[in-house]
TIROTOR-968500 format. One line per 10 residues: number of its first residue (from 1); their letters; for each residue x, z, y of N, C-alpha, C, O. Coordinates in steps of 0.2 Angstrom, whole numbers, plus 5000, padded with zeros to 4 digits. Each point is the difference from the previous one (the first is absolute). Layout:
N
NUM	a	X:Z:Y:X:Z:Y:X:Z:Y:X:Z:Y | ...
***
This chain:
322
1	xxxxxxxxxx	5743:5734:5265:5007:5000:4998:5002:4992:5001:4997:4995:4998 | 5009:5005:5005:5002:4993:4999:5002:4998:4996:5000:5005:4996 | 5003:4986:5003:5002:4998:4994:5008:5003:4998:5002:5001:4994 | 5000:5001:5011:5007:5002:5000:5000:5008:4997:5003:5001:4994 | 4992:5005:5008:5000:5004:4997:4996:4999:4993:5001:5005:4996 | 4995:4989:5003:4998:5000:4993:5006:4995:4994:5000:4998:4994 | 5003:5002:5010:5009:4999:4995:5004:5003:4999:5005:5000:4996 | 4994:5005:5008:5005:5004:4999:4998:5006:4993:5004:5003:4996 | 4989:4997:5006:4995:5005:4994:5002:4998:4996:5004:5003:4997 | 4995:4990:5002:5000:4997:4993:5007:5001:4996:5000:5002:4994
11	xxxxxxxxxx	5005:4996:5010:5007:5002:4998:5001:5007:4998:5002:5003:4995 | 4996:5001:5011:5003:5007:4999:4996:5004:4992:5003:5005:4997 | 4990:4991:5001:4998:5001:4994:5005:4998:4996:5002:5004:4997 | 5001:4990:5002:5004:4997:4996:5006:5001:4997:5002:4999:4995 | 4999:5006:5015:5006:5003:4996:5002:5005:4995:5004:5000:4996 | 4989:5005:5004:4999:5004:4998:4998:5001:4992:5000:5005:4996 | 4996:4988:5004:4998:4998:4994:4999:4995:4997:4994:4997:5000 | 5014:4999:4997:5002:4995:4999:4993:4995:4998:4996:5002:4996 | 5003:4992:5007:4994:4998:5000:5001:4990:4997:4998:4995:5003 | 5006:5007:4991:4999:4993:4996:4996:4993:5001:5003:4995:4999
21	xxxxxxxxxx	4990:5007:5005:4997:4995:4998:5000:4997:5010:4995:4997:5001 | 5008:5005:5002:4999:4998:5009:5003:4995:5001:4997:4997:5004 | 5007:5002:4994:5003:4992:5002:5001:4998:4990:5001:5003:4995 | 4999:4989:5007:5001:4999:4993:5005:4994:5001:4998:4995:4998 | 5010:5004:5003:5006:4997:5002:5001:4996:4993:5002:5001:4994 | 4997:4994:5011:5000:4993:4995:5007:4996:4998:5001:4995:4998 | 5004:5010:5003:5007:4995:4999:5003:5009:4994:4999:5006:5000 | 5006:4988:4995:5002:5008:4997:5005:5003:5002:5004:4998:5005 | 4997:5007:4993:5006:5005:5002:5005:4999:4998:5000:4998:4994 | 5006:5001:5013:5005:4998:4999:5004:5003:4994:5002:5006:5001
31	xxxxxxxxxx	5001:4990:4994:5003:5002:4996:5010:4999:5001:5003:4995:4998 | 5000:5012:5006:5006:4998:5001:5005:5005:4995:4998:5005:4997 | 5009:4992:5003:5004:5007:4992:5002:5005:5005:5002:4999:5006 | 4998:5006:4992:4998:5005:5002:4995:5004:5003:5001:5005:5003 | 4993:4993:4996:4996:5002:5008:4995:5002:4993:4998:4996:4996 | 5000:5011:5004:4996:5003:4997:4994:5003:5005:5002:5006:5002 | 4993:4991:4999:4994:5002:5006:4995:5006:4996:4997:4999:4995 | 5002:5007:5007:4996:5005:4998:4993:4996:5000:4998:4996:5004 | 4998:5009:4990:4993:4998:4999:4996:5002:5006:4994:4999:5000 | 5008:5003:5003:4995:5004:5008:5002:4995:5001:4996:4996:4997
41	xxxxxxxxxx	5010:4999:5008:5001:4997:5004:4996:4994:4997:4998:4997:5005 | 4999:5000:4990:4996:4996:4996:4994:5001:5003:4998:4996:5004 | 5000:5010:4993:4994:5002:5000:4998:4998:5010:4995:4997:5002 | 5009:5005:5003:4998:5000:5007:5004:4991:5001:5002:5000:5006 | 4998:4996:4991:5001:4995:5003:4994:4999:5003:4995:4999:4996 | 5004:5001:5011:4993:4997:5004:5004:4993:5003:5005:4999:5005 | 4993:4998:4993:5002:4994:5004:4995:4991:4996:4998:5001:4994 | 5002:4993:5009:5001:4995:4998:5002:4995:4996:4998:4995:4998 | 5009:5008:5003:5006:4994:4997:5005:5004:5000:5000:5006:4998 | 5006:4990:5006:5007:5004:4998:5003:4996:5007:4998:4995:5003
51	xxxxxxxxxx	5008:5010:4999:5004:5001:5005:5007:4999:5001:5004:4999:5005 | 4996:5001:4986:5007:5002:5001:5004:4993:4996:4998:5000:4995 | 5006:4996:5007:5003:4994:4997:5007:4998:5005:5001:4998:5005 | 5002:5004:4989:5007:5000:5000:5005:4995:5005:5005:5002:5003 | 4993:4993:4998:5002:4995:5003:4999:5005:5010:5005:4998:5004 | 4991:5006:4997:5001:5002:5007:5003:5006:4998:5000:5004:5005 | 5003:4999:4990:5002:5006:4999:5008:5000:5000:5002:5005:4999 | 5002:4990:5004:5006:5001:4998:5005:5001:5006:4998:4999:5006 | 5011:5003:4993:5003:5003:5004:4996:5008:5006:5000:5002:5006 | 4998:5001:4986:4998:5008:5004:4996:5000:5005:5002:5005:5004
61	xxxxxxxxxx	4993:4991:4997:4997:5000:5006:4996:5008:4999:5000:5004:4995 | 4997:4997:5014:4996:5005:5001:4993:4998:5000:4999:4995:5003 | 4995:5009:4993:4994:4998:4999:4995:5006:5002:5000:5006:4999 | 4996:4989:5004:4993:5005:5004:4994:4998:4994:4999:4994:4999 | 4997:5011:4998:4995:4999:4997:4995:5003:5003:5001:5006:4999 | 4993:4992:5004:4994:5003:5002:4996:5002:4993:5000:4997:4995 | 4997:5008:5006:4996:5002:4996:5002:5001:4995:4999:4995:4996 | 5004:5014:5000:5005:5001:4995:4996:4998:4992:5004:4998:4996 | 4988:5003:5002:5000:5001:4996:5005:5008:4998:5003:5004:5003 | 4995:4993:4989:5004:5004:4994:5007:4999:5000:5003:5003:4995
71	xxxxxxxxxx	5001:4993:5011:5007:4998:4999:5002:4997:4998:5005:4999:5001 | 4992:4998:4995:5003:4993:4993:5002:4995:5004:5006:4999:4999 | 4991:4998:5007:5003:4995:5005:5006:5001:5003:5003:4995:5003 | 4999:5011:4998:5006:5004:5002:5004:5000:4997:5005:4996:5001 | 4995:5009:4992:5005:4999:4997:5004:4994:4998:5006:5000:5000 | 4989:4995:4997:5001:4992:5001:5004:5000:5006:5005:4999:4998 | 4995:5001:5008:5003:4998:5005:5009:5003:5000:5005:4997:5001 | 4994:5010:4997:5005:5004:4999:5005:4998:4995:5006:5002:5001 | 4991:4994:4995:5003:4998:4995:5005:4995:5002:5005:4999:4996 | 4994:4996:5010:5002:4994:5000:5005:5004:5007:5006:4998:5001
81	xxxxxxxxxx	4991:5008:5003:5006:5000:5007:5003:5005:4995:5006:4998:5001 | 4996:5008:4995:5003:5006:5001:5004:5004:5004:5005:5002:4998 | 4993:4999:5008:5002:5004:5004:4996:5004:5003:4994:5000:4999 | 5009:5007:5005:4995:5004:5002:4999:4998:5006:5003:4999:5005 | 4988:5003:4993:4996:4998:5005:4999:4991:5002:4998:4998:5005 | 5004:4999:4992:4999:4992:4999:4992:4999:4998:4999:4995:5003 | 4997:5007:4995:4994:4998:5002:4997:5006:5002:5000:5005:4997 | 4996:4994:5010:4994:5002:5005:4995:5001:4993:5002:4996:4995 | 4993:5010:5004:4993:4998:5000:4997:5004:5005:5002:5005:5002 | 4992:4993:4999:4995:5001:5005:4994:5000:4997:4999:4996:4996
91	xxxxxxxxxx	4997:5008:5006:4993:5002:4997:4996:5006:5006:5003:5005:5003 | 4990:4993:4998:4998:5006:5005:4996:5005:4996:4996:5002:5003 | 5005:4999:4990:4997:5004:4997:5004:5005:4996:5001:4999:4994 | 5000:5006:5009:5005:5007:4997:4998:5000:4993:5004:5002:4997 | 4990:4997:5000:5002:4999:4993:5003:4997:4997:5003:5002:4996 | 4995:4990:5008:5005:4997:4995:5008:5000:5000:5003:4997:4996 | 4999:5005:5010:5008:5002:5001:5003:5003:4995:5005:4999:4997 | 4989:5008:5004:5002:5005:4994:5002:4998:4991:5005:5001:4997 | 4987:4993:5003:5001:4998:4992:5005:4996:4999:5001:5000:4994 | 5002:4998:5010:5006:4995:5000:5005:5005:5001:5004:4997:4995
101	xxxxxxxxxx	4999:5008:5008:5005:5002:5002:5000:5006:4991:5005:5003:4998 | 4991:4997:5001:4999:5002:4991:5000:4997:4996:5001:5003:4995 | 4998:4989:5005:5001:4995:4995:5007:5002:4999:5003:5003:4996 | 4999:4993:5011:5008:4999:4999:5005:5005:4996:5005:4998:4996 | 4992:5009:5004:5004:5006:4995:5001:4997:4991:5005:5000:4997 | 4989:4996:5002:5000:4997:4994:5002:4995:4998:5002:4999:4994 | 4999:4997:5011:5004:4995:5002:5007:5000:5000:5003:4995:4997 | 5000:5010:5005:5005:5003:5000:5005:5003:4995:5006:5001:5000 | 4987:5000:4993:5003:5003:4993:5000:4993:4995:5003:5000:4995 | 4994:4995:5007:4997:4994:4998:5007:4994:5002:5001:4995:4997
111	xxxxxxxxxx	5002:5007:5007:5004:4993:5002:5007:5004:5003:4999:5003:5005 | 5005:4997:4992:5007:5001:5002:5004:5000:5006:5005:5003:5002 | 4992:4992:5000:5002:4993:5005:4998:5007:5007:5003:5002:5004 | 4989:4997:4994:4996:5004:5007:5001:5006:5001:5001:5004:4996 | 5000:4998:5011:4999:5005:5005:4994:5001:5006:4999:4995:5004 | 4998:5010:4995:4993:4998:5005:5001:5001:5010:4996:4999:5004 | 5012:5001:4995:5002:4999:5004:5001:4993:5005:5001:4999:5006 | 4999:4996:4989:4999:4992:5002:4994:4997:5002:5000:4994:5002 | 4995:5012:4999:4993:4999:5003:4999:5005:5006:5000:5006:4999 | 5000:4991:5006:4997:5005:5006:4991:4999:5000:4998:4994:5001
121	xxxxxxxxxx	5000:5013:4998:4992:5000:5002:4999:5003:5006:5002:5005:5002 | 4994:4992:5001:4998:4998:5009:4991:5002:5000:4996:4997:4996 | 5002:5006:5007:4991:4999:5002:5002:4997:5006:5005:5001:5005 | 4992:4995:4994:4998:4995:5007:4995:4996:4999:4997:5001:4995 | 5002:4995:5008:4992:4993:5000:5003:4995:5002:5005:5000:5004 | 4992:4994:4991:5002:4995:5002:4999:4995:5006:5001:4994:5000 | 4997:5009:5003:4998:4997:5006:5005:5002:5007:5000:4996:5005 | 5004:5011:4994:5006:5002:5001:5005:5001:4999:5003:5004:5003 | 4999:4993:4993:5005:5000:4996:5004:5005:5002:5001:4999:5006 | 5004:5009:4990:5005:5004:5003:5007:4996:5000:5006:5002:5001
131	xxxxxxxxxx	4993:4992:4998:5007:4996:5002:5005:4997:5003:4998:4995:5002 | 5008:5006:4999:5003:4997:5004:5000:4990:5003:5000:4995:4996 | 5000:5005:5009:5000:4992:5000:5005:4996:4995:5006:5003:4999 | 4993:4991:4999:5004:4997:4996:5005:5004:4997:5006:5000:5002 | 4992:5004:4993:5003:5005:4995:5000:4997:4994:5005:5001:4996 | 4988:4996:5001:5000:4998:4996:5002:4994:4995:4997:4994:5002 | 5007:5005:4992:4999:4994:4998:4994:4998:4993:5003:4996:4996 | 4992:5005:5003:4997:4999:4996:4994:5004:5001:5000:5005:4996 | 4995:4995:5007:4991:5004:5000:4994:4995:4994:4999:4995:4998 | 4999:5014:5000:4997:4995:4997:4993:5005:4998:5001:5006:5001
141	xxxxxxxxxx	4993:4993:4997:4995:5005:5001:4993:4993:4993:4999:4994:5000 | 5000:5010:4997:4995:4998:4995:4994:5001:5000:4998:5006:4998 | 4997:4991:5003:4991:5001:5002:4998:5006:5004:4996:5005:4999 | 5010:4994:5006:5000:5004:5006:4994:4997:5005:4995:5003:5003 | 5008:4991:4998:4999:4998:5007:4992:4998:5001:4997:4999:5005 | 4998:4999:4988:4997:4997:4998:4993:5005:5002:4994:4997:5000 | 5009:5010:5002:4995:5008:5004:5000:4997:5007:4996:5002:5004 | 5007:4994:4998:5001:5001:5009:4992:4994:5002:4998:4995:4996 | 5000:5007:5009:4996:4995:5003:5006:4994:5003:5006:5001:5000 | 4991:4994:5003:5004:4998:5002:5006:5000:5007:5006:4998:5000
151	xxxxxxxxxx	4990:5007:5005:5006:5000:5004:5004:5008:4998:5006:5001:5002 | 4991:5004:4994:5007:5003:4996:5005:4997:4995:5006:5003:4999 | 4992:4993:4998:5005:4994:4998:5004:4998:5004:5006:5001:5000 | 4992:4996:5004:5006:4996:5006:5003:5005:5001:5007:5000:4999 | 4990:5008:5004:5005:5005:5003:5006:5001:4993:5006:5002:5001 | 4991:4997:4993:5008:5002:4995:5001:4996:4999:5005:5002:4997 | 4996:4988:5003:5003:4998:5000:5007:4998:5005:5006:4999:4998 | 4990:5004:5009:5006:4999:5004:5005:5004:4999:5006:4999:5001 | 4990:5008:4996:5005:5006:4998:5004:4998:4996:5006:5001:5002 | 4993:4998:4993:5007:4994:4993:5002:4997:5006:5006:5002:5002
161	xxxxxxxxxx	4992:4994:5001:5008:4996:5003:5003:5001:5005:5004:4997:5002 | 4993:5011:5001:5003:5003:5003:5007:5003:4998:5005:5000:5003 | 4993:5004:4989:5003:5003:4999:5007:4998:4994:5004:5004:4998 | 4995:4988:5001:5003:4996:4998:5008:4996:5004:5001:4998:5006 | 5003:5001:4989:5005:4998:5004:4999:4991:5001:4995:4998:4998 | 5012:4999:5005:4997:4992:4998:4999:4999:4995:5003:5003:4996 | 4992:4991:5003:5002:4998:4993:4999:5004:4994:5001:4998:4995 | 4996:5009:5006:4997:5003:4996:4994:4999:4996:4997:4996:5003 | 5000:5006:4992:4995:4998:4996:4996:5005:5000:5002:5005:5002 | 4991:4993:4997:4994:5003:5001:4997:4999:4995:4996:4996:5001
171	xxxxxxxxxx	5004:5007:4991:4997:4998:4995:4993:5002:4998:5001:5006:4997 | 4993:4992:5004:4995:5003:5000:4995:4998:4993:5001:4995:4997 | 4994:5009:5001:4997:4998:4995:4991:5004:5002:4999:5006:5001 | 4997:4986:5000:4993:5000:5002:4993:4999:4995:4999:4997:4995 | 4998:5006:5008:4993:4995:4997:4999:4998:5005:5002:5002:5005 | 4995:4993:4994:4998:4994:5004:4992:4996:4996:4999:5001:4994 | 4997:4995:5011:4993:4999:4999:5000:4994:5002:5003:4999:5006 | 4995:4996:4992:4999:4994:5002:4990:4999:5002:4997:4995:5003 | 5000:5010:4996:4993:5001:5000:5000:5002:5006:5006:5001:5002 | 4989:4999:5003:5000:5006:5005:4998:5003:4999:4994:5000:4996
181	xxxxxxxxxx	5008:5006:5006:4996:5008:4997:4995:5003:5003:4998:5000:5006 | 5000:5002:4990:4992:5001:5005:5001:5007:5003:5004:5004:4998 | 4991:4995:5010:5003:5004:5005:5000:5009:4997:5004:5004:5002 | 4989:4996:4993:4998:5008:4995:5006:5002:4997:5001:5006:5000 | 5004:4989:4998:5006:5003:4995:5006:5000:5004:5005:5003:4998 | 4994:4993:5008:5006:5002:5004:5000:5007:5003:5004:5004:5002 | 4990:4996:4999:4998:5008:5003:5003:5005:4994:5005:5004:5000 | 4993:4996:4996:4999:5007:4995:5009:5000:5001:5004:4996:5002 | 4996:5012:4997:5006:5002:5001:5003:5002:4996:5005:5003:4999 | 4990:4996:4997:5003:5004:4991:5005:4993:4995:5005:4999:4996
191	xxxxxxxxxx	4988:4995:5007:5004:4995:4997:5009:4996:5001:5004:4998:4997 | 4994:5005:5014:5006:4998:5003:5006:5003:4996:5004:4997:4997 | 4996:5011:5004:5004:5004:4997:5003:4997:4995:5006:4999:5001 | 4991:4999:4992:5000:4998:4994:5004:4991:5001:5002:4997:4995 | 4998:5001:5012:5003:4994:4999:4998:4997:4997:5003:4997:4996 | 4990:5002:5005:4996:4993:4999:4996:4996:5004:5000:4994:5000 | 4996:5010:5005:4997:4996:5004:5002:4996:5008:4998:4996:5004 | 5009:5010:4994:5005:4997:5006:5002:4992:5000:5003:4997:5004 | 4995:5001:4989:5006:4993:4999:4998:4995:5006:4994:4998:5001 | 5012:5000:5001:5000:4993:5004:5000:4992:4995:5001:5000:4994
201	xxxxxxxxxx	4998:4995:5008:5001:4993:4998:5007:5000:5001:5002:5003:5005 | 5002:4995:4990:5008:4998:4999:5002:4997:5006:5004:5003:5003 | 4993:4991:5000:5004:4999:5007:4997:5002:5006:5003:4999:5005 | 4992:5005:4994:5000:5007:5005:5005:5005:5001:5003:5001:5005 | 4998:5000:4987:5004:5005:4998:5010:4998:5005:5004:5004:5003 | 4995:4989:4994:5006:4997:5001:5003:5000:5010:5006:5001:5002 | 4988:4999:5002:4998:4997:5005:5003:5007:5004:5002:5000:5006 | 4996:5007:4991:5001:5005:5003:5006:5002:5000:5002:5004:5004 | 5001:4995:4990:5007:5000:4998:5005:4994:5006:5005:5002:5002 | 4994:4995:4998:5004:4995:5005:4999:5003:5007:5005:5001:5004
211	xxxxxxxxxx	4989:5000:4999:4998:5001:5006:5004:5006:5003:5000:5001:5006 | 5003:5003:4988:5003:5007:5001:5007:4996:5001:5005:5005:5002 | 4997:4989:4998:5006:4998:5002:5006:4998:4993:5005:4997:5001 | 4992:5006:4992:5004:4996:4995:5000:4993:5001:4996:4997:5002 | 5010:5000:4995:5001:4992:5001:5000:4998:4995:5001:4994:5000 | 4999:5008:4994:4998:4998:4994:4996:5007:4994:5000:5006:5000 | 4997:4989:4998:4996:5004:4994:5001:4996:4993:4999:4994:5000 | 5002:5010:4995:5000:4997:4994:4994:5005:4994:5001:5006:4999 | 4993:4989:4998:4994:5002:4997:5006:4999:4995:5005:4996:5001 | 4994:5010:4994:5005:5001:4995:4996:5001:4994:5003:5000:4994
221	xxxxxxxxxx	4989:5000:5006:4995:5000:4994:4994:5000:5003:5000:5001:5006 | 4995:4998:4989:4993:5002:5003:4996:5001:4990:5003:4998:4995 | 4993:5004:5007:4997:5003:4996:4994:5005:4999:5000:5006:5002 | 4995:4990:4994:4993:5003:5000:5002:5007:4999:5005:5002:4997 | 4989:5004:5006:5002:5007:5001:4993:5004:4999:5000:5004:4996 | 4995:4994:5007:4995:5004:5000:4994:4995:5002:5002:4995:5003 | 4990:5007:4995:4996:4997:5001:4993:5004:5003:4998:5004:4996 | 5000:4995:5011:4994:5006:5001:4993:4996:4998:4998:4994:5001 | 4998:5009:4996:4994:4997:4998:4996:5002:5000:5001:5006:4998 | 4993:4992:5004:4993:5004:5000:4997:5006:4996:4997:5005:5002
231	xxxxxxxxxx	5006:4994:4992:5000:5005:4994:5000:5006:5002:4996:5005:4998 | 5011:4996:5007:5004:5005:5002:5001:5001:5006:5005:5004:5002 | 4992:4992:5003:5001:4999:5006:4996:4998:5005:4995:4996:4999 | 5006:5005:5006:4991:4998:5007:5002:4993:5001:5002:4999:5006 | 4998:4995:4989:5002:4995:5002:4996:4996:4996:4996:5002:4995 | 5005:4991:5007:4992:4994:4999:5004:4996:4993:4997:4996:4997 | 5009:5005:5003:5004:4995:4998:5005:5003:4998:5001:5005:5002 | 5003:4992:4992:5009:5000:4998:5004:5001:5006:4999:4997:5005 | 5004:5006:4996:5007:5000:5003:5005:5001:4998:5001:5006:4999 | 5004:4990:5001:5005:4998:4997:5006:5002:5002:5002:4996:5004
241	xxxxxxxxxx	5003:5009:4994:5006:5000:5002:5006:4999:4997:4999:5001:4994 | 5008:4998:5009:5005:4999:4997:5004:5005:5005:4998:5003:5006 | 5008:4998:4990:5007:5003:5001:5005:4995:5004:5001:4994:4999 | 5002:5010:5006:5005:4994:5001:5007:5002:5002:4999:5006:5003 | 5006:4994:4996:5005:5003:5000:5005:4993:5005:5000:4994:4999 | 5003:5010:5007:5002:4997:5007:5007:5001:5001:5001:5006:4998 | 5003:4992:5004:5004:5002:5003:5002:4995:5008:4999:4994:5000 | 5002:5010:5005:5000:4999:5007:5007:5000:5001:5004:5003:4996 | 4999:4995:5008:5006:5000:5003:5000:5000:5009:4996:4998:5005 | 5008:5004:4994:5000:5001:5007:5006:4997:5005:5004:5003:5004
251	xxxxxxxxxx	4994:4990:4995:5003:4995:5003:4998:4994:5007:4994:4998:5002 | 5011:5002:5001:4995:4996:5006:4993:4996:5000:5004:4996:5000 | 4992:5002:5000:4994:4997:5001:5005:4991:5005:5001:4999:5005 | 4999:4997:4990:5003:4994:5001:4995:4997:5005:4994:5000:4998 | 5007:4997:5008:4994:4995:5005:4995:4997:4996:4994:5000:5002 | 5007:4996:4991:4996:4998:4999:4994:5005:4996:4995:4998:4998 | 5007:5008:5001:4995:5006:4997:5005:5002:4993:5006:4998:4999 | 4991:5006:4997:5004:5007:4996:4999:4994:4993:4996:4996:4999 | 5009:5005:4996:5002:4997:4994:4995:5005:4995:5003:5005:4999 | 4990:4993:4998:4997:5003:4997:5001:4998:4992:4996:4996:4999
261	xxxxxxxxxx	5009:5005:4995:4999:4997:4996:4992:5002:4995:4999:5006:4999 | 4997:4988:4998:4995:5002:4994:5003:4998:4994:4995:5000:4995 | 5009:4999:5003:5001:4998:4995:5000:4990:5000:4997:4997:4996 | 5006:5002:5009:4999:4993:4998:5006:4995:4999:5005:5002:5004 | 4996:4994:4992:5005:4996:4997:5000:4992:5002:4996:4996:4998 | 5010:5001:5005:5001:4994:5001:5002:4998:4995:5003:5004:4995 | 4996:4989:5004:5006:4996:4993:5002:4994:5002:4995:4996:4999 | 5010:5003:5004:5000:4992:5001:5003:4997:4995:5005:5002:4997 | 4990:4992:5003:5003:4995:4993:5002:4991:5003:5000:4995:4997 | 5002:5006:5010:5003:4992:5001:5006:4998:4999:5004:5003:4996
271	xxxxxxxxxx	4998:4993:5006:5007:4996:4994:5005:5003:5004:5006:4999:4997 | 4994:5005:5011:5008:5002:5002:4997:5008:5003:4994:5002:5001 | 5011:5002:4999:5000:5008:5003:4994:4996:5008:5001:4995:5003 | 4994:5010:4999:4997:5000:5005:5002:5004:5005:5000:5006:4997 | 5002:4993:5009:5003:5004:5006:4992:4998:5006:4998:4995:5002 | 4999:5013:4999:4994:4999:5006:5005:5003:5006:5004:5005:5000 | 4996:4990:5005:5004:5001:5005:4998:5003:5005:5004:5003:5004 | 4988:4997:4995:4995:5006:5004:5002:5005:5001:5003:5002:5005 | 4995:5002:4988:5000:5008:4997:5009:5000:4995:5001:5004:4996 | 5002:4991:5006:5007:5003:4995:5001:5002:4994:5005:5003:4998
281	xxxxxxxxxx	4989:4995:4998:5000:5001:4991:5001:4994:4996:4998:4995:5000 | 5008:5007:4997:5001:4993:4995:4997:5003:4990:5001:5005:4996 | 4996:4990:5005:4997:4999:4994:5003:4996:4993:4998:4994:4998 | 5007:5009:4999:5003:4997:4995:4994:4997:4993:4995:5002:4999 | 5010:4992:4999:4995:4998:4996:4998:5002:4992:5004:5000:4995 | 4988:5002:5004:4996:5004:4995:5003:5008:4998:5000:5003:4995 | 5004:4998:5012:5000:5009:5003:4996:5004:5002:4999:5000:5007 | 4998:5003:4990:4992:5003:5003:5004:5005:5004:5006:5002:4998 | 4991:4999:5011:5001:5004:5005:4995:5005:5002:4995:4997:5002 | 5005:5009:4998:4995:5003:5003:4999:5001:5005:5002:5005:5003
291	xxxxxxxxxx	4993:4991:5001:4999:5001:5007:4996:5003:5002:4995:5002:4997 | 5007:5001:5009:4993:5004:5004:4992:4995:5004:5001:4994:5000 | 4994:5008:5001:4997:4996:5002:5000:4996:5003:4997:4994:5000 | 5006:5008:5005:5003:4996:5009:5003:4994:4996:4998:4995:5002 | 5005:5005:4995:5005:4996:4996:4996:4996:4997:4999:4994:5002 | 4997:5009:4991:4995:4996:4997:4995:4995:5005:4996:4995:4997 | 5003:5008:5009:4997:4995:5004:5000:4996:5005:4995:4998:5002 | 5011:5001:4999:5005:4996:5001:5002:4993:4997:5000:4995:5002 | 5003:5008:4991:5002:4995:4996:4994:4995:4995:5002:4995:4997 | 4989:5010:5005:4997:4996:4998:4996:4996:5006:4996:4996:4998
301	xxxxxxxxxx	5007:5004:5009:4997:4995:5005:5006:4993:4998:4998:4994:5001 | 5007:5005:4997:5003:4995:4998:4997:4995:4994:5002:4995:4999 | 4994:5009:4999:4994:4995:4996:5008:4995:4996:5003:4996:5003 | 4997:5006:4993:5008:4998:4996:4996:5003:4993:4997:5005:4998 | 5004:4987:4997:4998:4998:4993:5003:5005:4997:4997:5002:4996 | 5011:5000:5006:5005:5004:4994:5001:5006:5002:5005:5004:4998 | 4989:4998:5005:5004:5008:5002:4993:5004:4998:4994:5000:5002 | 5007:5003:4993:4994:5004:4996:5000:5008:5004:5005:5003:5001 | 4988:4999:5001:5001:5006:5003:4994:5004:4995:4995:4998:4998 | 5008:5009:5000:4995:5003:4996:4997:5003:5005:5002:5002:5005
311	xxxxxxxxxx	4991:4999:4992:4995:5007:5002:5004:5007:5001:5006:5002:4997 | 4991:5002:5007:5001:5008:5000:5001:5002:4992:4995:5000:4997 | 5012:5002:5000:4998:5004:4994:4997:5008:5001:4996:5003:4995 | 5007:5002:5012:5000:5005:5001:5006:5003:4997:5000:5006:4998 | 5005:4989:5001:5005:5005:4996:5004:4996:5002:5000:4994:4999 | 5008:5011:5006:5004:4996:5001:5007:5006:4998:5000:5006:5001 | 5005:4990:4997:5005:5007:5000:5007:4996:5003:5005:4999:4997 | 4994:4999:5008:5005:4998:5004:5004:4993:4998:4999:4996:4996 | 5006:5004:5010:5003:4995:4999:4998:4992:5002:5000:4995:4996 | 4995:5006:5011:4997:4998:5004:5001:4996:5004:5007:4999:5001
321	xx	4991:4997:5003:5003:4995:5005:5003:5000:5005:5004:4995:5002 | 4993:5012:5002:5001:5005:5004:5005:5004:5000:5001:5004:5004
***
């Protein structure tokens, strides 16, 4: 059986029989007025993090979600476009379509607002995507991508930005590994499935996202998530992972390469407003800037007393230099 058929088991079990304990989503549930999310839709959050953040949600955009779960990532989406058929999901597993296309019913007596009609369910594969070119304005899929080997990864990246308009977003949430993973656990297909053994190192992770043609990426969190151990596992050692939650854009790739933000902070503290004639960024004085690292690497080759550049936080929420 391949890795691909032993994910689809894993979910179609899931579907079938809500399974609490398969992913363990480290960010909390979005709290909005009105939005009352059913206890199933809880119970089937399979995922890492979270997808859904308001700031790419606005003017009724149309949204593509790979891999439907319990629909709770949906409904949240439905919630920000309200229109029929305003968000895509996608899932290759007729269970989960069903579970979801029966949430929504509850969802439905739950929220006034909702009709299950603001959700179109699609079987297709991420790697195909059933979508129209530049159709969509916001894609987004949650410890999805983390099942693919590496070059079925690249095959659904390109597909997001295939199926993405300009300037659209690609909001992703990963595990990621800064260890390398030993060749036994990248094999097992159970673990893949489970979106563990698949994780990449963050600027691997980052590296395959750019290479798909995004011109900017914004690390939006990171956060410890799971840990494989000898105890429990065919491994000599700890390994350590975290959650990361992405957002991609899909913007030119500028000559000197793509605006990666980590979370990093300029402060200039010298006696007049600082203008780089270089790179075009004015640095007013003791106004922290967010810069991306292109930026932050740049303005620390100027080797300058008054320009303080922070470390990667892993947490940026816009309003960047770019």
């Amino acid at each position: 059986m391949s890795y691909l058929e032993t994910t689809k088991d894993v979910y179609k079990k899931a579907a079938e029989n809500p399974d609490v304990g398969l992913c363990c989503t480290t960010t909390p549930i979005w709290q909005l007025p009105e939005l009352d999310i059913p206890n199933i839709m809880l119970e089937m959050n399979y995922g890492c993090g979270s997808t859904v953040n308001p700031r790419d949600l606005v003017n009724s955009p149309k949204i593509l979600y790979v891999g439907v779960g319990g629909g709770m990532e949906l409904l949240q989406f439905a919630y920000f476009s309200r229109q029929k058929g305003g968000v895509v999901g996608i899932d290759v597993v007729d269970e989960m379509l069903t579970a979801s296309k029966n949430n929504f019913k509850e969802a439905e007596e739950k929220n006034d607002w909702f009709k299950s009609d603001f959700v179109e369910l699609k079987k297709g594969d991420a790697l195909s995507l059933p979508v129209e070119n530049e159709s969509i304005d916001v894609a987004a899929q949650n410890c999805l991508f983390n099942i693919f080997t590496k070059e079925d990864l690249q095959l659904a990246l390109k597909e997001m930005y295939r199926v993405l308009k300009p300037h659209g977003r690609l909001v992703l949430s990963d595990p990621t590994c800064e260890t390398e993973m030993p060749e036994n656990l990248k094999a097992d297909e159970k673990l893949r499935a489970l979106c563990l053994s698949g994780a990449l190192s963050l600027d691997e992770y980052i590296k395959m996202i750019t290479d798909a043609g995004f011109g900017t990426v914004e690390i939006r969190a990171k956060r410890p998530y799971r840990i494989l151990s000898p105890n429990h596992y065919d491994t000599d050692k700890n390994i350590f992972i975290e959650s990361v939650e992405v957002c991609a854009i899909k913007d030119p790739v500028l000559p000197d390469g793509p605006c990666v933000f980590t979370g990093k902070t300029a402060v200039y503290y010298g006696d007049e407003a600082f203008y780089d004639d270089n790179a075009g960024h004015t640095l007013m004085q003791q106004m922290p800037l967010a810069i991306c690292d292109k930026t932050a690497k740049a303005l620390e080759s100027l080797n300058r007393e008054d320009i303080y550049i922070s470390e990667s936080t892993f947490f940026y929420d816009g309003g960047g230099c770019c």
